[in-house]
C-alpha positions as CSV (number, residue, x, y, z in Angstrom):
1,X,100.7,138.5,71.7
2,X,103.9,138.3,72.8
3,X,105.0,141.4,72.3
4,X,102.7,142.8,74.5
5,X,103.1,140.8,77.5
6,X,106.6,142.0,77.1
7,X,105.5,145.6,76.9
8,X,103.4,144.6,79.9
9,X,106.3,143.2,81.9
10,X,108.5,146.3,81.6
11,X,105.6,148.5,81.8
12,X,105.1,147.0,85.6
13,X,109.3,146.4,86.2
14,X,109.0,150.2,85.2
15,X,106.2,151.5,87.7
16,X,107.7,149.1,90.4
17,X,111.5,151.1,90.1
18,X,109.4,154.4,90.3
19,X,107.2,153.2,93.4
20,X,110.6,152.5,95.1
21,X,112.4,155.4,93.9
22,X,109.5,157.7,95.3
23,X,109.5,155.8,98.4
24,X,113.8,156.5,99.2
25,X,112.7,160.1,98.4
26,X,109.9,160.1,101.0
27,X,112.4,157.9,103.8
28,X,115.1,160.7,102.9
29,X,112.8,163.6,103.3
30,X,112.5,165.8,106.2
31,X,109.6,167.1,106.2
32,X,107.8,164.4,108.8
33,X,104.1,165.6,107.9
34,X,104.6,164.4,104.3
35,X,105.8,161.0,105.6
36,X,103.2,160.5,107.9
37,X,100.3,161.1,105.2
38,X,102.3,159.1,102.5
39,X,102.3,156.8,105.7
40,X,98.7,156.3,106.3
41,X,98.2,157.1,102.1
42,X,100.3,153.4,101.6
43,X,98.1,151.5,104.3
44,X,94.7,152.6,103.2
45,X,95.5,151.3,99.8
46,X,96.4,148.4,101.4
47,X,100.3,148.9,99.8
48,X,101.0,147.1,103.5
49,X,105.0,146.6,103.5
50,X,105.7,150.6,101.9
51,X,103.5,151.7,104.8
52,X,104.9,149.4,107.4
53,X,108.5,151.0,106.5
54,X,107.5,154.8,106.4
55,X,105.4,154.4,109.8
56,X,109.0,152.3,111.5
57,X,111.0,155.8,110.4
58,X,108.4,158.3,111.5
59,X,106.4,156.8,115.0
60,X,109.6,157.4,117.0
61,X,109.6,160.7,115.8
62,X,105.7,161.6,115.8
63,X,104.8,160.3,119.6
64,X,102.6,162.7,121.2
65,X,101.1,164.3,118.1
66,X,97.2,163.3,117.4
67,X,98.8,160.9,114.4
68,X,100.7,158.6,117.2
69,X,97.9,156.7,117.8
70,X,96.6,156.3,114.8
71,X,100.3,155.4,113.5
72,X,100.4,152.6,116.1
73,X,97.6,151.1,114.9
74,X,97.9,150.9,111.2
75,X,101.8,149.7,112.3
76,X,100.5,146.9,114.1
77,X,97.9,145.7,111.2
78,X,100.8,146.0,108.9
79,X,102.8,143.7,110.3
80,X,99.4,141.3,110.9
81,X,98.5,141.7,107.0
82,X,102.6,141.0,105.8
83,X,102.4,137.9,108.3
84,X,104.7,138.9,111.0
85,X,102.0,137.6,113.5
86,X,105.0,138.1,116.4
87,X,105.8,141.4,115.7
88,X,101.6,142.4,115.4
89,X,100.9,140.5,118.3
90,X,103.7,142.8,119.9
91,X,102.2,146.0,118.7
92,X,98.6,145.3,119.5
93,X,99.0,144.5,122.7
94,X,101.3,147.7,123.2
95,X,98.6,150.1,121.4
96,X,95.7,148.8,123.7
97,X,98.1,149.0,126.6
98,X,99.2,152.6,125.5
99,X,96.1,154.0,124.2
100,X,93.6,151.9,126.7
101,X,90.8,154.7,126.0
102,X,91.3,154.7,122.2
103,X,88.2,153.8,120.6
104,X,90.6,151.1,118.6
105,X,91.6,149.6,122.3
106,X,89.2,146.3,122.0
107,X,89.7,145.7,118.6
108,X,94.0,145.7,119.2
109,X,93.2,143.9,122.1
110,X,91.3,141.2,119.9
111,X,93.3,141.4,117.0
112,X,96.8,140.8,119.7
113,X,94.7,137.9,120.1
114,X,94.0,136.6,116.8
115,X,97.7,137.1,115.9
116,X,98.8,134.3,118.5
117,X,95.9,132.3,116.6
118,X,97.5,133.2,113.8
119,X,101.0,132.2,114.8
120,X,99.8,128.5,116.9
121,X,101.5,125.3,114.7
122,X,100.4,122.8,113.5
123,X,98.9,120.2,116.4
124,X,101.9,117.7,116.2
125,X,104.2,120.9,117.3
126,X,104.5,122.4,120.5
127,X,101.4,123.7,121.9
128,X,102.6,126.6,124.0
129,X,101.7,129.1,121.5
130,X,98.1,127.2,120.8
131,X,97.6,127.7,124.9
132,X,98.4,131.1,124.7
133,X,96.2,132.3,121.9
134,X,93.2,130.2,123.7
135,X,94.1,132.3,127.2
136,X,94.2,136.1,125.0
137,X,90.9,135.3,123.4
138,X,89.4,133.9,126.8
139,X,90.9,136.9,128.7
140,X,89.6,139.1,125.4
141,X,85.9,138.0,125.8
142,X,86.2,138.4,129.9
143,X,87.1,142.0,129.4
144,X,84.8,143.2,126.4
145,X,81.4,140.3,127.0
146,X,79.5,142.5,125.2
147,X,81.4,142.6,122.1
148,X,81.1,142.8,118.2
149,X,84.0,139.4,118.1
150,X,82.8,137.2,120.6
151,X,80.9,134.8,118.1
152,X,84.5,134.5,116.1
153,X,86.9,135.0,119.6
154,X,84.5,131.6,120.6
155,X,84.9,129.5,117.2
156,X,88.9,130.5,117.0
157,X,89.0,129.4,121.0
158,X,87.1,126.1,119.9
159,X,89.5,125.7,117.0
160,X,92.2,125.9,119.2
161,X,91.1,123.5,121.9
162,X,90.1,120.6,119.2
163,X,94.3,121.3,118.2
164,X,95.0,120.4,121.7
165,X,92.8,117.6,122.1
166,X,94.0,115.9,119.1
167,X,98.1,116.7,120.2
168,X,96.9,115.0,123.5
169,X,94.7,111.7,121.8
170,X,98.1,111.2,119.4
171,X,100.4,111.3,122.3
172,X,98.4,108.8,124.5
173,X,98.1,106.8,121.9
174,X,101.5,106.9,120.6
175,X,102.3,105.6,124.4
176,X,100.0,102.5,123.5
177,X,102.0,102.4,120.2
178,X,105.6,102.0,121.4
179,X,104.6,99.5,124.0
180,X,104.4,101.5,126.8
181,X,101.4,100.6,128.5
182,X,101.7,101.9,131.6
183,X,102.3,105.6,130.4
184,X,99.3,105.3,128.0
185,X,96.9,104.2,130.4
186,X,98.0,107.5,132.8
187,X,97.9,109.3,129.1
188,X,94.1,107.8,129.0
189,X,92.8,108.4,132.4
190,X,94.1,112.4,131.9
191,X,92.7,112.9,128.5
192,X,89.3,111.7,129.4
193,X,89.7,114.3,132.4
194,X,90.6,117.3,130.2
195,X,88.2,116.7,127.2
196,X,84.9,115.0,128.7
197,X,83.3,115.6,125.9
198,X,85.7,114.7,123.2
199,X,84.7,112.6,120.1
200,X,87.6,111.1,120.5
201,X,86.9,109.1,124.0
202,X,85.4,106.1,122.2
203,X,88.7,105.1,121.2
204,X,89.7,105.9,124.3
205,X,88.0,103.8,126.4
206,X,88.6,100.9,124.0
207,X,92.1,101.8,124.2
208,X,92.0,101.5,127.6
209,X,91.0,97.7,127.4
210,X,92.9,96.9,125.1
211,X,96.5,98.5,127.0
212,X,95.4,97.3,130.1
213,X,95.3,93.9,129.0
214,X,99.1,94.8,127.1
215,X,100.4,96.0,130.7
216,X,99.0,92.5,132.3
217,X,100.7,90.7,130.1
218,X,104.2,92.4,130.3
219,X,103.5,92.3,134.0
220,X,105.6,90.2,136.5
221,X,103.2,87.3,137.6
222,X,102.4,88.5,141.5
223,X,101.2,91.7,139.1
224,X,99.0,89.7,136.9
225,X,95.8,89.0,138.1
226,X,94.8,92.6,139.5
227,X,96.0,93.9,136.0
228,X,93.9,91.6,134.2
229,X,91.1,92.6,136.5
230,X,92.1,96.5,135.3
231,X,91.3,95.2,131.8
232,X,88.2,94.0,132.6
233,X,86.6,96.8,134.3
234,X,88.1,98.9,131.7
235,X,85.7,96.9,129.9
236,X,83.0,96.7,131.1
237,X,82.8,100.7,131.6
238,X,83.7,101.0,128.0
239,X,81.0,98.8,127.1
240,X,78.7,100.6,129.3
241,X,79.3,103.4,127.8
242,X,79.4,102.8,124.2
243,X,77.5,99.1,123.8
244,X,77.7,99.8,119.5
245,X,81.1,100.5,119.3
246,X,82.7,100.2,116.3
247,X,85.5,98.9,118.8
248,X,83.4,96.0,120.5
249,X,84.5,93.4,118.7
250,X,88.1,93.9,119.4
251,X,87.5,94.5,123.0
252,X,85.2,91.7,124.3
253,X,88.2,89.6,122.9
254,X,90.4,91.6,125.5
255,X,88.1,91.0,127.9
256,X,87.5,87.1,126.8
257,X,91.6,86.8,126.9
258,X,91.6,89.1,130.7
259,X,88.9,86.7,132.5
260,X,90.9,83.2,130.8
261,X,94.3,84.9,132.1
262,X,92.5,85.5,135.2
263,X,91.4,82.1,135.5
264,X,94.8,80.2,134.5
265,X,96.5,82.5,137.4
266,X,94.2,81.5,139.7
267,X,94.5,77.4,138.9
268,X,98.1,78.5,139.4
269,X,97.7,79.7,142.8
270,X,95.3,76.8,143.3
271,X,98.1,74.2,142.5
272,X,100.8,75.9,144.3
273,X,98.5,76.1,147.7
274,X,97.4,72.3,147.4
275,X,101.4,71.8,146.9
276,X,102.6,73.4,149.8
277,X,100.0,72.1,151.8
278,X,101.5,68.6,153.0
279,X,104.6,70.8,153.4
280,X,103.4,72.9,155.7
281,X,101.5,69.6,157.5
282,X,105.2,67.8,157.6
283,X,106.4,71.5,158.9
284,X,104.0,71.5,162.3
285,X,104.6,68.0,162.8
């Protein structure tokens, strides 16, 4: 058994020297016709990083020629199928640019596409990259409406949008999080804007109530009572909205808390009028 995994293991170290030995040979070889047909040879059995190397030496050398476009093509899927989503992003986008009547112009367009869908991180990162991809597949399905990827170019662009909803729902609510109230509720109000439709706006609105009533009570007292009143219209739309909230226990006690706070200001104000009162009667005297 043993002995032939061995055998096994230099059989393949064996065949792996001679695939790069034959591959210097062809990369030292002159005869550019050779290259190009080991070339497209390597990509079409998928061997994607001999042919990625062997189509970098000969495309400078072979533009013009009825095997350039071809060439560009298989150059840019290598570099999409070895993970350099960057570089195939690049070369996509500079095939269907270069060859815009090729009858491989709307897929490199798509496929430019899906390599900055490839290439988005993760939703805590920047989103730049996310937006992008979401833009190329938008702009890909304004310019080709009638094609074979718009069912996948609309699930990746939904993909992408629920990775920038979610990066915008953690940042409000890390606002609410660190205490500050008054950038969440902006955070809030904007998210609801940009994703109506969101799963995540019951939590949301709740999380409205609940940092409006936060704000009120970090708020200087001439502050107070209008905040308060914030909190309680925040909910009472939230409870319009969603009246079997998993959140309605937590926020009618915000709202119980807002309209007491609301109340004890007002006895405040009460007291201080009837106190200035004789004051003010001693005053016009």
């Amino acid at each position: 058994m043993q002995k032939n995994l061995f055998i096994a293991v230099v059989l393949l170290f064996s065949l792996g020297l001679a695939a790069c030995s034959n591959l210097e040979k062809l990369r030292k070889s002159t005869d550019l016709a050779k290259k190009t047909k080991a070339a497209f040879d390597y990509y079409e059995k998928k061997d994607y990083y001999r042919a990625d190397i062997l189509l970098g030496d000969v495309l400078p050398l072979i533009q013009g020629s009825p095997d350039a476009e071809k060439g560009t093509f298989y150059h840019a899927y290598c570099k999409y199928h070895l993970g350099l989503y960057e570089e195939s992003r690049y070369q996509f986008q500079k095939f269907y640019e270069t060859y815009a009547r090729s009858q491989y112009a709307e897929e490199a367009m798509y496929m430019s596409a899906v390599s900055l869908h490839a290439n988005s991180p993760t939703y805590n990162l920047d989103q730049s990259n996310t937006l992008d991809a979401a833009a190329a597949l938008q702009n890909f399905i304004n310019t080709y409406p009638d094609s074979k990827y718009i069912e996948e170019s609309t699930r990746l662009i939904t993909e992408l949008r629920q990775k920038i909803e979610k990066k915008a729902f953690e940042q409000a609510v890390l606002y609410s999080r660190i205490g500050n109230h008054k950038a969440a509720l902006v955070a809030f109000n904007n998210f609801q804007r940009g994703f109506p439709d969101s799963d995540y706006n019951e939590e949301i609105a709740f999380r409205k109530v609940e940092s409006a009533y936060q704000l009120a009570q970090q708020s200087i007292e001439t502050k107070q009572k209008e905040r308060f009143q914030e909190a309680v219209t925040s909910y009472e739309n939230f409870l319009d909205k969603y009246p079997q909230s998993k959140f309605l226990r937590r926020a009618e006690s915000y709202y119980e808390k807002s309209l007491n706070a609301i109340g004890g200001v007002n006895k405040t104000l009460q007291s201080r009028k009837s106190q200035d009162a004789p004051q003010a009667a001693e005053a016009i005297k």
